[in-house]
C-alpha positions, 0 to 999 in steps of 0.5 A: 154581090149578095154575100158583102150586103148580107154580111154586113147586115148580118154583123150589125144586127149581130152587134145590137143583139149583143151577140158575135158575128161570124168569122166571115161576116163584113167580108166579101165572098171570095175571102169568106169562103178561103176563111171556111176552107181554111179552117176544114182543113186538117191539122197534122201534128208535127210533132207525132208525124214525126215520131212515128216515122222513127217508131213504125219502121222498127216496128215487128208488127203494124201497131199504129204510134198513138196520136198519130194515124190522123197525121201521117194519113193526111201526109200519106194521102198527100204522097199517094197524090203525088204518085209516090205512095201505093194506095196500099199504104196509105193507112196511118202507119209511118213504115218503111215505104213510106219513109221511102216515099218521103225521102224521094219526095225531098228529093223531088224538091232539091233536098239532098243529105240530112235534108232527104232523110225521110223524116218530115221537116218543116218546109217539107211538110209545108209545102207537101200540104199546100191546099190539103193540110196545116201543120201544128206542133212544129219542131226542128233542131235549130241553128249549129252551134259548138260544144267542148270543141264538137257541133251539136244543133240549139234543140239538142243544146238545150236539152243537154243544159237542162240534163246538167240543171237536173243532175247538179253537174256539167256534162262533157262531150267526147263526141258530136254530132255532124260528123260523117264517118268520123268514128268508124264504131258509131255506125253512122249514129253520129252523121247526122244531128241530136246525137252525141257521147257524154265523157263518164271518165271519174263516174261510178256506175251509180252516178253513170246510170243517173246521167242516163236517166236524166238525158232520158227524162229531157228526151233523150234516148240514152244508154250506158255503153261499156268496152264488152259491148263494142270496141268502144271505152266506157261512155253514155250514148245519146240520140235526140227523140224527134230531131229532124237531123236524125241519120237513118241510123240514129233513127233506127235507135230511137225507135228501137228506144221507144220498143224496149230496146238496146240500141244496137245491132243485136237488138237486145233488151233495153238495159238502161234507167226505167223512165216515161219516155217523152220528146224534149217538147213532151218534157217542156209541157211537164215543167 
């Protein structure tokens, strides 16, 4: 019963000298000490854990995605004492096993669908660095919500509003997202969350390619698609960086973005408008 007499000797000398006392200081020895082991916890940044899970998989080599190697290393070695990632992976690199290794850990909760996709959300996260981890810079996709007759999520909701703000125009939908095999040409894009197709019906290919820019510059990766690349009519197609929601496919595209890539299936060079490629979070800190 040493520590409660200290302390409290402690904070009070510490106010007659004028200076702070410890975090710990007037505590007893149990709460002093979760307070210190608390705060030599590790942080893991939602935000780049998240983003290297959609870039590291497409990679050709094993470059890590800068600012992330801490993060997804403390979720990595979260996995690994689970039992569900190899040692040899454990190494900051988001790659294939171990979004295969986060996915059979959402299933392990219960988790199913979207919601066992292998990209981390936050009760996942959470839960998977219960006395190993904190999580900061937190994100998800919000509630369901309607557009032009589609569902789309709040996050990604937003971000289109703020394209129309930048652009001086209303965008319109002709596809949403959440629509499992709704349109046998999207590859699965659409099946999950953060991916619609904005209508360019009446555009010209100078107003085409600012709508593309102005989703790329809110977060979005984007795209120009025309008839002689699919059996699809003209229209721009969209995939909400970092969203959680993200079917495997949509990742897929995002990381492709992120490497200078098309977005399709032959992996071509990206032909869109050249911008700094940010998350819709990155793009909020900039205004």
């Amino acid at each position: 019963m040493r520590r409660p007499r200290l302390a409290l000797g402690l904070a009070t000398l510490c106010m007659a000298v004028g200076l702070p006392a410890p975090a710990w200081a007037g505590t007893s020895d149990s709460a002093a000490q979760h307070t210190l082991t608390t705060a030599a916890r590790p942080v893991v940044d939602m935000e780049a854990t998240v983003l290297a899970a959609q870039i590291d998989p497409r990679r050709a080599d094993d470059t890590l995605t800068p600012g992330a190697k801490s993060s997804v290393l403390a979720v990595e070695q979260a996995l690994q004492a689970r039992n569900l990632l190899a040692a040899q992976w454990v190494d900051g690199y988001f790659g294939t096993q171990t979004v295969s290794a986060y996915a059979a850990y959402q299933r392990s909760l219960g988790y199913s669908g979207l919601d066992a996709n292998g990209l981390p959300g936050l009760t996942s996260l959470t839960r998977l660095g219960q006395d190993r981890y904190t999580v900061g810079n937190t994100i998800g996709p919000g509630a369901k919500v309607s557009r032009d007759g589609y569902v789309v999520n709040a996050r990604t909701q937003s971000m289109l509003t703020e394209a129309e703000r930048l652009l001086g125009f209303r965008l319109v939908l002709d596809q949403g997202s959440y629509n499992p095999g709704g349109d046998p040409t999207s590859a699965g894009t659409h099946d999950g969350g953060g991916v619609v197709d904005i209508s360019v019906t009446g555009m010209t290919a100078a107003k085409r390619t600012s709508v593309a820019k102005a989703l790329r510059q809110v977060g979005f990766a984007a795209w120009v698609r025309s008839p002689s690349q699919g059996d699809w009519p003209w229209h721009i197609h969209a995939a909400a960086i970092n969203d959680t929601d993200l079917s495997t496919q949509a990742q897929h595209q995002v990381g492709d973005y992120y490497l200078g890539l098309n977005g399709l299936a032959d992996r071509g060079p990206d032909d869109g408008p050249k911008v700094t490629i940010r998350t819709w979070e990155q793009y909020q800190r900039t205004r």
